[in-house]
N, C-alpha and C positions, 0 to 999 in steps of 0.2 A: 677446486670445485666448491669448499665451503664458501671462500671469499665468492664467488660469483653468484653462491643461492642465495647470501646476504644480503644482494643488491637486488633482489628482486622483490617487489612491495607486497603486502598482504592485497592491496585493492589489483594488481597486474596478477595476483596466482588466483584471485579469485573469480578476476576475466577471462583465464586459461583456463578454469574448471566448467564456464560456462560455456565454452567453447569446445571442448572436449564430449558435455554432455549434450552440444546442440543436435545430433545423429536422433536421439533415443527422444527427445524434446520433440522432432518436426516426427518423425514415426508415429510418434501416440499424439497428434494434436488431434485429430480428426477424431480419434476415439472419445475423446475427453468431451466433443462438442458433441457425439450421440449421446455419449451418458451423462452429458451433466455433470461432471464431475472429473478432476484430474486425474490420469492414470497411474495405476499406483506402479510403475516403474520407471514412470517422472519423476515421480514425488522419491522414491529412495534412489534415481540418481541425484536427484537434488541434493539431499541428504547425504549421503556420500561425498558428493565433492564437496562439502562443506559452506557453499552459499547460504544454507539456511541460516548458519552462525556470524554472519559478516557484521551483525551488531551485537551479538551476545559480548560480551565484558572476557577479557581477556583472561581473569579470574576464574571462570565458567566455563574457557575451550572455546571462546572463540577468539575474533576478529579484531572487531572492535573499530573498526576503520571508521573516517568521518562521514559525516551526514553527506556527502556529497560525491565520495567515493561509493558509498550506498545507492545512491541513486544510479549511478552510471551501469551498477552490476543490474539496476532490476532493468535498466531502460535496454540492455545488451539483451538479455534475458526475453524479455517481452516483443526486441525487435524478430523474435524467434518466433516466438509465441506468446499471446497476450494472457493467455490462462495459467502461464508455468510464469509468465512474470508477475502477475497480478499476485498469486497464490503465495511468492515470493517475497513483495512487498508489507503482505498482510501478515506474514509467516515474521519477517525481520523487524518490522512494527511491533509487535507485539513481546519482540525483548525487551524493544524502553520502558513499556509499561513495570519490567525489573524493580526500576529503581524505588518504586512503592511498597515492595515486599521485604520483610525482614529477611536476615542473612540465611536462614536454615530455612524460608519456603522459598527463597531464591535458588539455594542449592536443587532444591526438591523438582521445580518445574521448569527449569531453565538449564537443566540434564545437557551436554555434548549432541544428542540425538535429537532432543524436543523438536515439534515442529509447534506452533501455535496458530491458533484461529480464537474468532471470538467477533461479537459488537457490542457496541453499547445499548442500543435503540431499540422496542424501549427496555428499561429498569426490571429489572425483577427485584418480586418482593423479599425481603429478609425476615424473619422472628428471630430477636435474639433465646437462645437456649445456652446450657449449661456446656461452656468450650470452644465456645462459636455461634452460627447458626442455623438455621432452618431455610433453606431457602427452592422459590419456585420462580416458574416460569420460562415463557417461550420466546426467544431471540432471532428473527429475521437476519440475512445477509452475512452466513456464518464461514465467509468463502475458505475452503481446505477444510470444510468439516469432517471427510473422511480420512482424513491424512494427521488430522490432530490428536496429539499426545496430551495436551492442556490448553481446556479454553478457557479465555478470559472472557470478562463482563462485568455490571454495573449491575447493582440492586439497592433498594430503596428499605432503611429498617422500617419496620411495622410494629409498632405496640397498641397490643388488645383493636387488629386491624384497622390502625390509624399509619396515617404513615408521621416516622419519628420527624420535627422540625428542628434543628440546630439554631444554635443563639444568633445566628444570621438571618435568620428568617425563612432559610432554605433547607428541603427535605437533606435528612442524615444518606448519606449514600454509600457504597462500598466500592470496592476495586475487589471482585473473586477470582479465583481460580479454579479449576476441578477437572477431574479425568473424567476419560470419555466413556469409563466402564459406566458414570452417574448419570447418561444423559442420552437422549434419543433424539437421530436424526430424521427430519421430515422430510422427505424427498421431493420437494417443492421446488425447486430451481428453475422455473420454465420463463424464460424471455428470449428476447429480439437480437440480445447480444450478451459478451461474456458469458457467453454456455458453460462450455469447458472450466469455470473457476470452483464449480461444487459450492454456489453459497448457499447453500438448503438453511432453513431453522433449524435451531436446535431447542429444544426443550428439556428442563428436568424438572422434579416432584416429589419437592418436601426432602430435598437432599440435604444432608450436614455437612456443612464444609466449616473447618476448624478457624478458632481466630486468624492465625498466623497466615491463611489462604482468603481470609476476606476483611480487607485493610480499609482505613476508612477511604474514600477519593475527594482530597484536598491539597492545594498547591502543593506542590512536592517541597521541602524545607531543605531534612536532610537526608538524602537518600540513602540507599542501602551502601554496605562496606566496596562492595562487587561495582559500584556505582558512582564515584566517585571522577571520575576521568569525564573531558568537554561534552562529548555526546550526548550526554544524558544531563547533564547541566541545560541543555536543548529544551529539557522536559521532553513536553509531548509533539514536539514541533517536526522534527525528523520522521517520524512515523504516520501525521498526518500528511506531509507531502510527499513520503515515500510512492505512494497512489499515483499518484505527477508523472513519475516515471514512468510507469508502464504507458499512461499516452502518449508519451514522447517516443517510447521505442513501438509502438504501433503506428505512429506516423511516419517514424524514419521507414519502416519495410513499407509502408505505402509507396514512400519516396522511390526508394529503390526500388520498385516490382513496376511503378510508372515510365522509370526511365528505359527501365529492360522491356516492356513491353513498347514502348516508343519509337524502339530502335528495328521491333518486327512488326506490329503492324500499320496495315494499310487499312481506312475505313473502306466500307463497301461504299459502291458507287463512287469512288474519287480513285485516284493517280495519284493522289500527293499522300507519302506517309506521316504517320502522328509525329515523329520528329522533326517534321520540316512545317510544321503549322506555326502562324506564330503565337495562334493563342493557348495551343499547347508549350511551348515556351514559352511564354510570361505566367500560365498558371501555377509552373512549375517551377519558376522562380521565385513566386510569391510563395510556394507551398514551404519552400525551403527556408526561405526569409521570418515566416513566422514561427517554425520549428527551431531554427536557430537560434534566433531571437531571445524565446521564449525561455529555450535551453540556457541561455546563459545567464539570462537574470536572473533564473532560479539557483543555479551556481554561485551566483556573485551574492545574493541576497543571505545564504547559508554561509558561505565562506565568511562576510561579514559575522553571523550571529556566532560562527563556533569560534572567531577569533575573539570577541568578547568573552566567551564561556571560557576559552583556552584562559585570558586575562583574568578571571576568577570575578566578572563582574556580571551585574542581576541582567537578563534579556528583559528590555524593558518594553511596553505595550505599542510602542510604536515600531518599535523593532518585528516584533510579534506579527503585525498589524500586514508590515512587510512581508514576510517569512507566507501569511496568508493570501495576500494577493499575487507572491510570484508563485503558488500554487495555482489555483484558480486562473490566473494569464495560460498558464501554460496548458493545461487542458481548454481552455477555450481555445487556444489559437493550436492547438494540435485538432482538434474538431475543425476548424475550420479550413487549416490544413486539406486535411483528409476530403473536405469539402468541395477545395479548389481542383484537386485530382479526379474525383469522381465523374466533376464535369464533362473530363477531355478524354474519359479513356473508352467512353461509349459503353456498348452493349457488355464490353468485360466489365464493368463495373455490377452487371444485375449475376451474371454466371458463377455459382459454385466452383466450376476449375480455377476460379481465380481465385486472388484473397481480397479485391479491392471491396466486396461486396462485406464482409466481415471485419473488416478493418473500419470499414462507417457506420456499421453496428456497434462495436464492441466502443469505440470511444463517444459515441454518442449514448452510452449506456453508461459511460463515465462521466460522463457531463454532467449525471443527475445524482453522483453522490455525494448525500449532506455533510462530507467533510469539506470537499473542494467545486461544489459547483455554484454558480452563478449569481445565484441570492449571497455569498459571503462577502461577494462584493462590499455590500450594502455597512455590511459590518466594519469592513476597512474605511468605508469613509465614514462613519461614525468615529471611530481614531482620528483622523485625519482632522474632524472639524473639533475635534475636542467633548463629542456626544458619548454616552456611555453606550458602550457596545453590546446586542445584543448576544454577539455570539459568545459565550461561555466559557470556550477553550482559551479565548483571550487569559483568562484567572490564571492558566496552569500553567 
């Protein structure tokens, strides 16, 4: 028995946990898109079967698995539910940001249990005080705000209400951390799609949060002890396209819920079922061609960078460059996917009993976030011709 649970991989048990807890996942979806918010016996079976740590540092109780074994657990996850996979993605994201924190506030918020939320956009102010410091401000798009044990975020120092400039010419910035007994959530989360993810604002006011909780944010050099291993040698690259996934497993259950529906009906007014059309058959091949497709490049693109990382050498901006545009491919062509479906399924495409109608919401509400939607394009070819790149995360 021991020789046989050895061969069983940490990314295969923790496709088993997600599978295990898909019953309790499909139960509360619907709940999560009345309130806005994931349910909280999503979130602690989440938590339980240990998917929230599949990138925590092995050091720390979890996982640890590669950037692309990562992806596959949110892309399962999300072909379930796009709010328990998204919440998932943001949730395991936010262990890279680890590798910025010294050894004892790594210990502190990156706990066995943690769950993490948090955004960058925009800044909140800093004052430095005595121990650390003073910090305010209110952060948009805060998805698993009620589920979070520690959020992260970005703040800008302020001295004598200026904001500090560093010898680069660029505002001083921080990388924080802070519980959620400091902070108030807005219940704001009202749009078109991704209901169920809970990314309300969060705000706090005039909170102290300790040196050792608010680090500067600048290319990661050497990172913490717990940090050490290819992943996170990644930087911030695994956690920005961990996002990626959940459109791809929102596109797969498109895929499938088309062909099941295919196989029963008939449109009104015709004798020929949606299976035997043939431009239900080519849309559907197409749908599948660009989801596969897309799947893989983003695959082959990571496997590349973490074999470099594994090799102990620098991910260089072209590589970078890459790592962002098989991000960005893949939510456009999972969108468009989603696109080609909608076409051919008719009137179930507008009906609540279906999911097709939520499925072109929810990744077209992915489309427009500023880590991986369509303007970053612009940025990859900026790389490409040799122009310096506007987007920022290129640095890190």
């Amino acid at each position: 028995m021991q020789k046989r649970e050895a061969l069983i991989s940490p990314v295969d048990t923790l496709l088993a946990a997600v599978r295990k807890i898909e019953p309790v996942v499909r139960q509360h979806a619907l709940q999560a898109e009345r309130e806005c918010k994931l349910a909280a016996p999503v979130a602690e079976a989440m938590r339980d079967s240990g998917i929230y740590r599949m990138w925590r540092p092995k050091s720390l109780g979890g996982f640890e698995v590669t950037a692309v074994d990562g992806f596959r657990i949110i892309e399962e996850l999300s072909r379930i539910d796009s709010a328990a996979g998204w919440n998932l993605a943001l949730s395991a994201g936010g262990d890279i940001f680890g590798a910025w924190f010294d050894d004892d506030a790594a210990k502190e918020i990156f706990k066995p249990e943690a769950i993490l939320a948090g955004a960058f956009n925009p800044m909140r102010k800093a004052v430095p005080v005595d121990g650390g410091y003073r910090v305010s401000g209110r952060t948009p798009f805060v998805s698993g705000a009620h589920q979070a044990t520690f959020y992260l975020g970005l703040a800008n120092i302020f001295d004598n209400s200026e904001i500090r400039i560093g010898p680069n010419g660029f505002p001083e910035t921080l990388l924080t951390a802070f519980p959620p007994s400091e902070a108030e959530i807005i219940d704001n989360w009202n749009t078109m799609g991704m209901c169920g993810t809970g990314s309300h604002d969060v705000n706090i006011d005039d909170v102290f949060i300790p040196k050792n909780l608010a680090v500067p944010w600048v290319p990661l050099v050497i990172p913490g002890n717990n940090y050490k291993g290819p992943l996170y040698r990644l930087t911030v690259w695994a956690a920005v396209s961990a996002l990626v996934a959940t459109a791809l497993g929102i596109a797969r259950a498109a895929i499938e819920e088309t062909i099941e529906l295919a196989t029963k009906k008939t449109p009104a007014y015709t004798a020929k079922s949606l299976k035997d059309r043939g431009v239900v058959q080519s849309q559907l091949a197409r749908a599948e061609a660009k989801v596969g497709a897309a799947q893989v490049y983003l695959h082959a693109v990571f496997e590349e960078a973490f074999a470099e990382a594994e090799a102990g050498r620098a991910i260089t901006m072209q590589l970078k460059a890459k790592m962002q545009l098989a991000a960005t491919n893949a939510v456009l062509e999972s969108a468009q996917a989603v696109d080609y479906l909608h076409e051919i399924v008719g009137a179930s495409g507008i009906r609540e009993e279906y999911g097709f109608a939520k499925h072109f919401r929810d990744l077209h509400v992915i489309t427009q976030h500023g880590f991986i939607n369509a303007a970053k394009l612009e940025s990859v070819g900026q790389v490409m011709l040799k122009l310096p790149p506007e987007w920022p995360f290129f640095a890190f």
